[in-house]
FIKOLZA-1660 file (N, C-alpha, C; in steps of 0.1 Angstrom, whole numbers, plus 5000, padded with zeros to 4 digits):
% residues 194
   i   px   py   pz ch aa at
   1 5008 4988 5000  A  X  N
   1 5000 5000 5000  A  X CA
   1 5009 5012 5000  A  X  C
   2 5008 5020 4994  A  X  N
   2 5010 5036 4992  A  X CA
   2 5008 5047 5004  A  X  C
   3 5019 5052 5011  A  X  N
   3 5015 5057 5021  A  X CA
   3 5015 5072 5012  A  X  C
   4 5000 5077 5016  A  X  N
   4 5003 5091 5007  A  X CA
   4 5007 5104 5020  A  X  C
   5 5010 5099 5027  A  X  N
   5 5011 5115 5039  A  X CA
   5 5023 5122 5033  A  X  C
   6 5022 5135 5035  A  X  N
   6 5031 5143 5033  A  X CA
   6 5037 5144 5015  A  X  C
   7 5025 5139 5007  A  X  N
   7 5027 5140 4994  A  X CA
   7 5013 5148 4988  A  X  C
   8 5016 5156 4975  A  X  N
   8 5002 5158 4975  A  X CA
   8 4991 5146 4969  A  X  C
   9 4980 5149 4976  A  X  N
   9 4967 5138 4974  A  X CA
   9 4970 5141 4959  A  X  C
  10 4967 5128 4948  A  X  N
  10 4964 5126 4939  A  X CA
  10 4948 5135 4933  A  X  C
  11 4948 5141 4925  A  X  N
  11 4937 5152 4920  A  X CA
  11 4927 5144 4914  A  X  C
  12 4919 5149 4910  A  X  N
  12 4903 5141 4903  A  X CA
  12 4897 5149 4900  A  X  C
  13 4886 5143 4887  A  X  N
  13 4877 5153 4882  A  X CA
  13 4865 5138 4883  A  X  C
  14 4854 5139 4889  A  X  N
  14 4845 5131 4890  A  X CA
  14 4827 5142 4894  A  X  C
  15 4822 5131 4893  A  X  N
  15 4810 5135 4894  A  X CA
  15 4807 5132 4910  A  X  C
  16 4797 5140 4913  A  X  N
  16 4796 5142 4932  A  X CA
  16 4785 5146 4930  A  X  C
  17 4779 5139 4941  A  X  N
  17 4762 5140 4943  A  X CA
  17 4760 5149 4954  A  X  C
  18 4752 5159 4953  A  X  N
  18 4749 5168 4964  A  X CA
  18 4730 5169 4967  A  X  C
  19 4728 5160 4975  A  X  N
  19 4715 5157 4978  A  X CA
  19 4704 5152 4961  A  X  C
  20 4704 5159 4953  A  X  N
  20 4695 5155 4939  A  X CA
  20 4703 5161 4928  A  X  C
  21 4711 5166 4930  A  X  N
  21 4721 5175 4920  A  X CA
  21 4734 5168 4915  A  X  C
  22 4736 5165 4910  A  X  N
  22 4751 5164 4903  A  X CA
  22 4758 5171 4898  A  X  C
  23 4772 5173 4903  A  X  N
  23 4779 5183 4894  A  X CA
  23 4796 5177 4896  A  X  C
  24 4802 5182 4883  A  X  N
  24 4815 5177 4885  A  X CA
  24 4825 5188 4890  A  X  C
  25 4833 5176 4897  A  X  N
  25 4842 5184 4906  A  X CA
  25 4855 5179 4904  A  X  C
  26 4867 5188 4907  A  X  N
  26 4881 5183 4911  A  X CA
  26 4886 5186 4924  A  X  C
  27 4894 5178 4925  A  X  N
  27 4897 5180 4939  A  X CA
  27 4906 5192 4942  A  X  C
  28 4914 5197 4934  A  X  N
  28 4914 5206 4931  A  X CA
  28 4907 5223 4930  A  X  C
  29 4895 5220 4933  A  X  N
  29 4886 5230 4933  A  X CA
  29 4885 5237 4948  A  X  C
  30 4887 5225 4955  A  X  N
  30 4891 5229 4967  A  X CA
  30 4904 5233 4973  A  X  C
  31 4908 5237 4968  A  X  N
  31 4924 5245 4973  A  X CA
  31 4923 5254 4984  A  X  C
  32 4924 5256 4994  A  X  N
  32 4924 5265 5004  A  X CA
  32 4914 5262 5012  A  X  C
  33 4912 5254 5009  A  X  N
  33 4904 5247 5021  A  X CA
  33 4907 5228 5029  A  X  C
  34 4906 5232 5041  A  X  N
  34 4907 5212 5042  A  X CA
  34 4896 5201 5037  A  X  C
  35 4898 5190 5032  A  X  N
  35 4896 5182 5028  A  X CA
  35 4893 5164 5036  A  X  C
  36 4884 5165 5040  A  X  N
  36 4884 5152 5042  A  X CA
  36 4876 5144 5031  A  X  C
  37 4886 5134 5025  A  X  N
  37 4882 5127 5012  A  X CA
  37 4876 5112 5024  A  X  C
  38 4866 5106 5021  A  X  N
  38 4866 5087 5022  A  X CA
  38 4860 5087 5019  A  X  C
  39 4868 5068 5019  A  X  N
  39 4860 5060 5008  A  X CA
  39 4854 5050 5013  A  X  C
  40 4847 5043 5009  A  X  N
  40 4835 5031 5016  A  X CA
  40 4828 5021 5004  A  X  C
  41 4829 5012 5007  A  X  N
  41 4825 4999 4998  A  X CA
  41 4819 5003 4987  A  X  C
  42 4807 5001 4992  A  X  N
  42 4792 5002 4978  A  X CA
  42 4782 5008 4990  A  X  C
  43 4772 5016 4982  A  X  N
  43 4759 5018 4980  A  X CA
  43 4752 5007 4985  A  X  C
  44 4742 5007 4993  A  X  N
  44 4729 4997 4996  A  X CA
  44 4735 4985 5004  A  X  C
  45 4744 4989 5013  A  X  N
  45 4752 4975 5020  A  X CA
  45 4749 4980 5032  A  X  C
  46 4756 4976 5044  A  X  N
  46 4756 4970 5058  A  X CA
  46 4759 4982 5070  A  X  C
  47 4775 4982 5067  A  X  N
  47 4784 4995 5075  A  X CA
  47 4782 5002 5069  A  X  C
  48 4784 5012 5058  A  X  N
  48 4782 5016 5048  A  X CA
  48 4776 5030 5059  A  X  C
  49 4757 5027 5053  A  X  N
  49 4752 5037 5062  A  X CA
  49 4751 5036 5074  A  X  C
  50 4758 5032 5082  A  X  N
  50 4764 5035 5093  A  X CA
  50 4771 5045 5094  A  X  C
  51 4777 5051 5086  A  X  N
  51 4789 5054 5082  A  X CA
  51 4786 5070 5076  A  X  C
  52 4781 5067 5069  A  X  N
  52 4777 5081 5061  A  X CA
  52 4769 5091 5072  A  X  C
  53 4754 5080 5077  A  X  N
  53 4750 5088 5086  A  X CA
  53 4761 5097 5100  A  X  C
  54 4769 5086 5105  A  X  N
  54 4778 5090 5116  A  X CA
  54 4786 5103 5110  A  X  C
  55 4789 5111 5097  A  X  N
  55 4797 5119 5092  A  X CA
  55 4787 5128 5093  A  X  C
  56 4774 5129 5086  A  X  N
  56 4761 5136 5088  A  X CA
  56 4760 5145 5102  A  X  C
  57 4762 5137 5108  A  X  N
  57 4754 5139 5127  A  X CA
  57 4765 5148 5127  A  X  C
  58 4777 5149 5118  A  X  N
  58 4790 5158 5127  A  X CA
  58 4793 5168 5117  A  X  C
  59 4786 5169 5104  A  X  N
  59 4789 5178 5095  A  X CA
  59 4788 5191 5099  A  X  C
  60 4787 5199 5108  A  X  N
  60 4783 5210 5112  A  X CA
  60 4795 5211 5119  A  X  C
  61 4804 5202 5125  A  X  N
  61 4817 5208 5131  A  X CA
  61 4826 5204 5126  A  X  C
  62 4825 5197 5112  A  X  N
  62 4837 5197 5099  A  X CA
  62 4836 5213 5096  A  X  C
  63 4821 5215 5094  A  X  N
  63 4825 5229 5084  A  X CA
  63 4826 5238 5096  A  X  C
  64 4824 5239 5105  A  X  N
  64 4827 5251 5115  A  X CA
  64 4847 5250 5118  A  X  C
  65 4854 5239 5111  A  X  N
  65 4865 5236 5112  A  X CA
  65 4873 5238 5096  A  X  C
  66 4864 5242 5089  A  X  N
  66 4866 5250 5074  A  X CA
  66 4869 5238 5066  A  X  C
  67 4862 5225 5070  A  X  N
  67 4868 5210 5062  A  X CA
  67 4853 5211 5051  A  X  C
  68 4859 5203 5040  A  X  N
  68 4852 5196 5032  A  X CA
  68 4848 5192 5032  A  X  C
  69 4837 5176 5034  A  X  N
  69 4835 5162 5034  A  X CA
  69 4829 5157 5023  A  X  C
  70 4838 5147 5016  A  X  N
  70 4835 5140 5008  A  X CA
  70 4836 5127 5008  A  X  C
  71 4826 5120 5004  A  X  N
  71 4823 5103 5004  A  X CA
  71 4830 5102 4988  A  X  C
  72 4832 5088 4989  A  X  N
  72 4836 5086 4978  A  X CA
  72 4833 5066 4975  A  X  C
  73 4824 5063 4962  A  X  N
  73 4828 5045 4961  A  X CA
  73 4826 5046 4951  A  X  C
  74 4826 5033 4944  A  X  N
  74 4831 5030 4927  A  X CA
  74 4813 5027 4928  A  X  C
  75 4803 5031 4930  A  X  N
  75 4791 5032 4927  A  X CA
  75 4786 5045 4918  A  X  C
  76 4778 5043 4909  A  X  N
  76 4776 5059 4898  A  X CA
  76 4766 5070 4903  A  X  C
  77 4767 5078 4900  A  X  N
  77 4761 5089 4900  A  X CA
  77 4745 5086 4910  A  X  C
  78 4738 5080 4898  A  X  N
  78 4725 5073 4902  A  X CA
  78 4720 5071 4908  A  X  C
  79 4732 5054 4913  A  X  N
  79 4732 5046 4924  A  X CA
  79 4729 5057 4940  A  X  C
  80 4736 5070 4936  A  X  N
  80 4744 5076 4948  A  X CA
  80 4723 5082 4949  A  X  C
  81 4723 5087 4943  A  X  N
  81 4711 5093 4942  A  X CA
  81 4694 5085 4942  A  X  C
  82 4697 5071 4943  A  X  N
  82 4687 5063 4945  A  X CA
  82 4689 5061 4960  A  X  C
  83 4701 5060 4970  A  X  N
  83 4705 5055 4981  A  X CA
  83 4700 5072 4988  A  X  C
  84 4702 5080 4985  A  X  N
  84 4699 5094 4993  A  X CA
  84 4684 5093 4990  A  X  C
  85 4675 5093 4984  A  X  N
  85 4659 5088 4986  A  X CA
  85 4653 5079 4990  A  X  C
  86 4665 5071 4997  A  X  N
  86 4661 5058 5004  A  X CA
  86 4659 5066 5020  A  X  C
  87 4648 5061 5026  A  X  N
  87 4646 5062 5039  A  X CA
  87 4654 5058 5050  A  X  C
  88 4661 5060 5061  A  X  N
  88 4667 5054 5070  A  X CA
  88 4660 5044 5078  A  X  C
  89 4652 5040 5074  A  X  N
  89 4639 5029 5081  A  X CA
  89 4645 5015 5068  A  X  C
  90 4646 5023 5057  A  X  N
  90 4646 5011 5044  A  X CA
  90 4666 5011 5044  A  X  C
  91 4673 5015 5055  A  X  N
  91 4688 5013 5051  A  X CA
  91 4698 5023 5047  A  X  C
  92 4685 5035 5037  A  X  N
  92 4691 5044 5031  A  X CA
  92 4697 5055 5041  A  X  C
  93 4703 5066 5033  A  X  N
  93 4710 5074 5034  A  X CA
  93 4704 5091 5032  A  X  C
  94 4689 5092 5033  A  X  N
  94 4686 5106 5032  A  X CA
  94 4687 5112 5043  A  X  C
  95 4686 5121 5039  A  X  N
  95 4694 5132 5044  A  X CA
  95 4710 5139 5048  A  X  C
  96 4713 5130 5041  A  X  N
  96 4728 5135 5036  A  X CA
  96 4734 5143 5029  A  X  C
  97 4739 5154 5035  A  X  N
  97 4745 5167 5027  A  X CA
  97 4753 5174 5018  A  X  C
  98 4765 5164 5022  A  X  N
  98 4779 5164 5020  A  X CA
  98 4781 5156 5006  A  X  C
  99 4790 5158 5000  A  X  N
  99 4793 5155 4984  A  X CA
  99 4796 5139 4984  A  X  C
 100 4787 5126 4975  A  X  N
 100 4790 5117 4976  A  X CA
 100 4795 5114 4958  A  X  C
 101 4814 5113 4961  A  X  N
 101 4817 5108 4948  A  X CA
 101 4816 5100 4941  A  X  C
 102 4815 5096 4926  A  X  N
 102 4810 5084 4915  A  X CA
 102 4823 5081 4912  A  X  C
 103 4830 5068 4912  A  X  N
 103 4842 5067 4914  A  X CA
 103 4837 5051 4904  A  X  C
 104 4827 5056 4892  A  X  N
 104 4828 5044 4887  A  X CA
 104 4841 5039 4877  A  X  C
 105 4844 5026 4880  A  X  N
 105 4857 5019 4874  A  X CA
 105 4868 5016 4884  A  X  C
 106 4864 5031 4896  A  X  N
 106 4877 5028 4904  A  X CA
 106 4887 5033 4907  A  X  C
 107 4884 5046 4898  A  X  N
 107 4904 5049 4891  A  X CA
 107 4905 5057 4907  A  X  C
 108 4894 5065 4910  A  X  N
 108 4901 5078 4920  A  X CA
 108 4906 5066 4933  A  X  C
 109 4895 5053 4931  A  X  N
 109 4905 5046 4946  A  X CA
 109 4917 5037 4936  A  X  C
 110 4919 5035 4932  A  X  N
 110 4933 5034 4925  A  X CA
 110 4946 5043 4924  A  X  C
 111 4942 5052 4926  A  X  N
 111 4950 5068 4924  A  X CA
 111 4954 5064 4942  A  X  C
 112 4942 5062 4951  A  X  N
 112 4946 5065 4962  A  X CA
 112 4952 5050 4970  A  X  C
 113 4953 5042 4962  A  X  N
 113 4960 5029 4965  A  X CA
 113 4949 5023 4976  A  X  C
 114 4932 5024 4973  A  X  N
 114 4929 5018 4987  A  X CA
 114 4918 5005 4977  A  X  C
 115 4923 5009 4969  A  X  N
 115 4910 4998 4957  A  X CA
 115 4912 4981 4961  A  X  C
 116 4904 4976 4967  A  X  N
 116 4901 4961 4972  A  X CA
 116 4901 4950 4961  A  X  C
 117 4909 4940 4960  A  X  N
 117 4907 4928 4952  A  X CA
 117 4891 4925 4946  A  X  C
 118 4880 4928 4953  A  X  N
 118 4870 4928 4951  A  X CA
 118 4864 4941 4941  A  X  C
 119 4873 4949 4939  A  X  N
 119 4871 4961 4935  A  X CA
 119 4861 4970 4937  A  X  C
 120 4861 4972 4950  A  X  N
 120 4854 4981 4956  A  X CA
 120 4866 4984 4966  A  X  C
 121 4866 4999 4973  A  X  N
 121 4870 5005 4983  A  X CA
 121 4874 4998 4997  A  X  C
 122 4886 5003 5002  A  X  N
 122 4887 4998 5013  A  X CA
 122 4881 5011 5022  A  X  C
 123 4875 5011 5036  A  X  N
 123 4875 5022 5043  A  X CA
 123 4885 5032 5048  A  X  C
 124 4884 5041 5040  A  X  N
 124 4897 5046 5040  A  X CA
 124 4892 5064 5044  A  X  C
 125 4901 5070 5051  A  X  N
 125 4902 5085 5055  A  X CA
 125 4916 5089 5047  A  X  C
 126 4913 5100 5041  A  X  N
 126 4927 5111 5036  A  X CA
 126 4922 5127 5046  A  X  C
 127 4926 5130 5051  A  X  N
 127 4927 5145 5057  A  X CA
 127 4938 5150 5049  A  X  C
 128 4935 5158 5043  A  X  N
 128 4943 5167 5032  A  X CA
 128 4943 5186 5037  A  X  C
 129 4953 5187 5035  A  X  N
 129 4952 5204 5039  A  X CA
 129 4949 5216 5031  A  X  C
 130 4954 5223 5037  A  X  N
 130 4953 5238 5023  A  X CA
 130 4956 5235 5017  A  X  C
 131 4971 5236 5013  A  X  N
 131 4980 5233 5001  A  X CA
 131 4979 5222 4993  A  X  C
 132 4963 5208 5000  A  X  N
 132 4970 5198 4993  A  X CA
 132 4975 5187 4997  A  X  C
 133 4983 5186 5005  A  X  N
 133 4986 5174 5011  A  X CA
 133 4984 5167 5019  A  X  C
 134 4982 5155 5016  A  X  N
 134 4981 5146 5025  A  X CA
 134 4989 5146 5039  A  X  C
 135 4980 5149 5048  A  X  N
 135 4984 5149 5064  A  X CA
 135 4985 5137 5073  A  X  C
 136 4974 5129 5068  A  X  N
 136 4966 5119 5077  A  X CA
 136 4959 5106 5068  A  X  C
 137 4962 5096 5067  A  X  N
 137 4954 5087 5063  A  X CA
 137 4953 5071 5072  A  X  C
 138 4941 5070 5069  A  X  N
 138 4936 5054 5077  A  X CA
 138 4928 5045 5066  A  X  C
 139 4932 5030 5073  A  X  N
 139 4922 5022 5062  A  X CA
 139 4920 5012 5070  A  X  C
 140 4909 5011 5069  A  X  N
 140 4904 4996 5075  A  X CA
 140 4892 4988 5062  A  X  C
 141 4899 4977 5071  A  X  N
 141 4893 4965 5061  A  X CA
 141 4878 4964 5057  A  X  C
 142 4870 4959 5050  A  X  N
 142 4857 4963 5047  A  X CA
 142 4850 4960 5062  A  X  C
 143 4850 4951 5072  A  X  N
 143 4837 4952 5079  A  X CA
 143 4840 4959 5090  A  X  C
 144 4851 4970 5090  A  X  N
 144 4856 4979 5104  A  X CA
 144 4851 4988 5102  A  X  C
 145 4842 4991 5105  A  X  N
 145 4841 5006 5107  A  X CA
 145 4846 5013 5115  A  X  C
 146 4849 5029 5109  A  X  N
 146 4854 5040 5117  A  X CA
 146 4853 5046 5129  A  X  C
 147 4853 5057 5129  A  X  N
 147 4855 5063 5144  A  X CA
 147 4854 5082 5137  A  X  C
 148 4840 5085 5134  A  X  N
 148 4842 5098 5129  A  X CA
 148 4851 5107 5144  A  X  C
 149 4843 5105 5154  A  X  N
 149 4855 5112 5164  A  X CA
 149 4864 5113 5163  A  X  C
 150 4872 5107 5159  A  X  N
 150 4890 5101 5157  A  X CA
 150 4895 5115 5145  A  X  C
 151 4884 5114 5136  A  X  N
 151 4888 5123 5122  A  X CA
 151 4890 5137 5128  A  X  C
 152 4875 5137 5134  A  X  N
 152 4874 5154 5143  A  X CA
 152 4889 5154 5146  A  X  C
 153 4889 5147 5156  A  X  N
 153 4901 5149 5167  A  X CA
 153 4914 5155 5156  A  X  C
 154 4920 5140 5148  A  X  N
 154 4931 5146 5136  A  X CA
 154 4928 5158 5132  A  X  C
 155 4917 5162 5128  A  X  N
 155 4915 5176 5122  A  X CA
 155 4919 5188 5136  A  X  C
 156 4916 5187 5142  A  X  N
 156 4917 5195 5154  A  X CA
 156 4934 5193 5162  A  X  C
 157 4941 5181 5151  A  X  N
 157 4952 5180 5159  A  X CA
 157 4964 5192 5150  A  X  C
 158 4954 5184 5135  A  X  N
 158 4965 5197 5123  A  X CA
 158 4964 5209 5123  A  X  C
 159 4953 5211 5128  A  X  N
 159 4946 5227 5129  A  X CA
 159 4957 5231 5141  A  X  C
 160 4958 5226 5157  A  X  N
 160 4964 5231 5165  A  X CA
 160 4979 5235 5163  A  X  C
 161 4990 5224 5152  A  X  N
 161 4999 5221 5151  A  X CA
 161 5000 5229 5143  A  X  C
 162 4996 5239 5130  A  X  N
 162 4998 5251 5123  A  X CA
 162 4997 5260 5128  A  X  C
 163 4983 5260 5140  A  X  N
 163 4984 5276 5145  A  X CA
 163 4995 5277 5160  A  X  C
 164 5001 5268 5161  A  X  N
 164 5009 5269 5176  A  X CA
 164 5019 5266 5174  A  X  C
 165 5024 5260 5160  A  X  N
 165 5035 5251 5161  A  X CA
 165 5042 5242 5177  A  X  C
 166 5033 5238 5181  A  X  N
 166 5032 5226 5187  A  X CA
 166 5033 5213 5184  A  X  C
 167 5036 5200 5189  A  X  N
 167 5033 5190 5189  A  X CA
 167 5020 5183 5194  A  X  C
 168 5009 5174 5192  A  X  N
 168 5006 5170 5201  A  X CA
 168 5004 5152 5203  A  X  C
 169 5008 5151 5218  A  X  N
 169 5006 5137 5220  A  X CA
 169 4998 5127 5221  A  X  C
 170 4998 5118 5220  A  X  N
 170 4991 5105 5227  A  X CA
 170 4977 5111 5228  A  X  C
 171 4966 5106 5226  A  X  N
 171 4954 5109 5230  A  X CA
 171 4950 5125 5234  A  X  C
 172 4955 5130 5225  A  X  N
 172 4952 5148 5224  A  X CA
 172 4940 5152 5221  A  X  C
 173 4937 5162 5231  A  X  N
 173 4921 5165 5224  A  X CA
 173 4922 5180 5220  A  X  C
 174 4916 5189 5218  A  X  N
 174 4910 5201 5215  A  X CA
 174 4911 5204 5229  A  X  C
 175 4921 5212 5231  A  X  N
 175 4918 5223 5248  A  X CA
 175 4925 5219 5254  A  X  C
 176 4934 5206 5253  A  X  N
 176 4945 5199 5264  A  X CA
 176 4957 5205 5259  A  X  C
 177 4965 5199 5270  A  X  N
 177 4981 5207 5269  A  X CA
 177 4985 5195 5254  A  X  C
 178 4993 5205 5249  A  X  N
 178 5002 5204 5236  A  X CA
 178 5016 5203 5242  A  X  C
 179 5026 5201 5233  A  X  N
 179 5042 5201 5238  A  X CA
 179 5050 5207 5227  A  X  C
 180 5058 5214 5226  A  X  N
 180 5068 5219 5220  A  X CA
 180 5077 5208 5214  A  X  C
 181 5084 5205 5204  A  X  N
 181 5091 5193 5201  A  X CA
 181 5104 5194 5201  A  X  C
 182 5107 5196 5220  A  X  N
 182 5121 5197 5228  A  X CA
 182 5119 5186 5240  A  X  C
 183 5134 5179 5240  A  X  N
 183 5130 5171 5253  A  X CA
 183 5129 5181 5266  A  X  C
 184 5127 5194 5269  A  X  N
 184 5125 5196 5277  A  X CA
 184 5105 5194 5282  A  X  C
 185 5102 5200 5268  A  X  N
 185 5086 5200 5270  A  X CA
 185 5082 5187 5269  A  X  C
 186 5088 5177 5258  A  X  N
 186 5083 5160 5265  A  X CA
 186 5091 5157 5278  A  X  C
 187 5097 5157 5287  A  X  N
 187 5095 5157 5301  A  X CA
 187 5088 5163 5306  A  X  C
 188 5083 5178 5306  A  X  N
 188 5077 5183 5313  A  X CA
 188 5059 5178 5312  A  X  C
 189 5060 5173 5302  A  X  N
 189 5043 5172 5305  A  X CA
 189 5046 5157 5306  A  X  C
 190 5051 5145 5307  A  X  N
 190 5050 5134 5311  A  X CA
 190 5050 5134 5323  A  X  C
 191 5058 5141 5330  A  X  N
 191 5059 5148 5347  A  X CA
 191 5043 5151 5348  A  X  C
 192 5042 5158 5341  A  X  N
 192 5032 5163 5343  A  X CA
 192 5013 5157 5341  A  X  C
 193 5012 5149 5329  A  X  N
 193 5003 5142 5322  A  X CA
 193 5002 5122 5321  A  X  C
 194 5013 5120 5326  A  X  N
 194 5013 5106 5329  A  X CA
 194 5014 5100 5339  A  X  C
% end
């Protein structure tokens, strides 16, 4: 597998569903803003909307955090748009806000090295920054689901670490002590925090 951190994310031009609307996008279009790209099996499966919904419930403090969110599976345009009129009683996915990519064939999870022998998506997170690069990526196997918390958190760790030039350790949240990246400040908060 392809570690992409600290390279820029590979670009795309695809089609993205935004509630009944389609329109094409690059990833690229988003320049100056952060990015959270994932990717997730298929359309009309298991974890899946588990998944989407759990990004839903939190999309209000991605964007109060100036992030993106985009879904992304090798499912089409359509598919994306038959699953968002689906009821959450029937499995579906409505009321979902946020941009779900058509990644039919594959290529954008191929670009991102997460494309499964099955040829669908592995679950995968990219956190991408202003500029572009890849900061942060996770994958788990198809029946693992995520931890949208976890994403927050990484977002809220890159966010801290640009505006403070800080470090932050081990189980860091938003509002806890940070450390300078001197052994003086990793002793002082291990003295202090362990």
């Amino acid at each position: 597998m392809t570690v992409l951190v600290g390279k820029h994310a590979p670009d795309f031009k695809a089609k993205v569903v935004f509630g009944n609307e389609t329109k094409t996008i690059s990833l690229s279009d988003y320049k100056n803003k952060y990015v959270v790209l994932f990717f997730y099996p298929l359309d009309f499966t298991f974890v899946c909307p588990t998944e989407m919904h759990a990004f839903q419930e939190k999309l209000s403090e991605f964007k109060s955090r100036d992030v993106e969110l985009l879904g992304c599976s090798v499912d089409s345009d359509h598919a994306h748009i038959a699953w968002l009129n689906t009821p959450k009683d029937k499995g579906g996915i409505q009321g979902i806000e946020y941009g779900i990519i058509s990644d039919l064939g594959g290529q954008i999870a191929k670009d991102y090295d997460v494309l499964s022998d099955g040829n669908v998506a592995y679950r995968a997170v990219f956190l991408i920054d202003k500029s572009g690069i890849v900061r942060h990526q996770l994958v788990n196997d198809l029946p693992l689901g995520r931890s949208v918390e976890e994403v927050l958190r990484t977002v809220d760790a890159l966010q801290h670490v640009e505006q403070n030039g800080e470090v932050c350790p081990a189980n860091w949240m938003k509002g806890k002590t940070a450390m300078k990246a001197t052994r003086e400040s990793v002793s002082t908060y291990l003295t202090q925090n362990t």
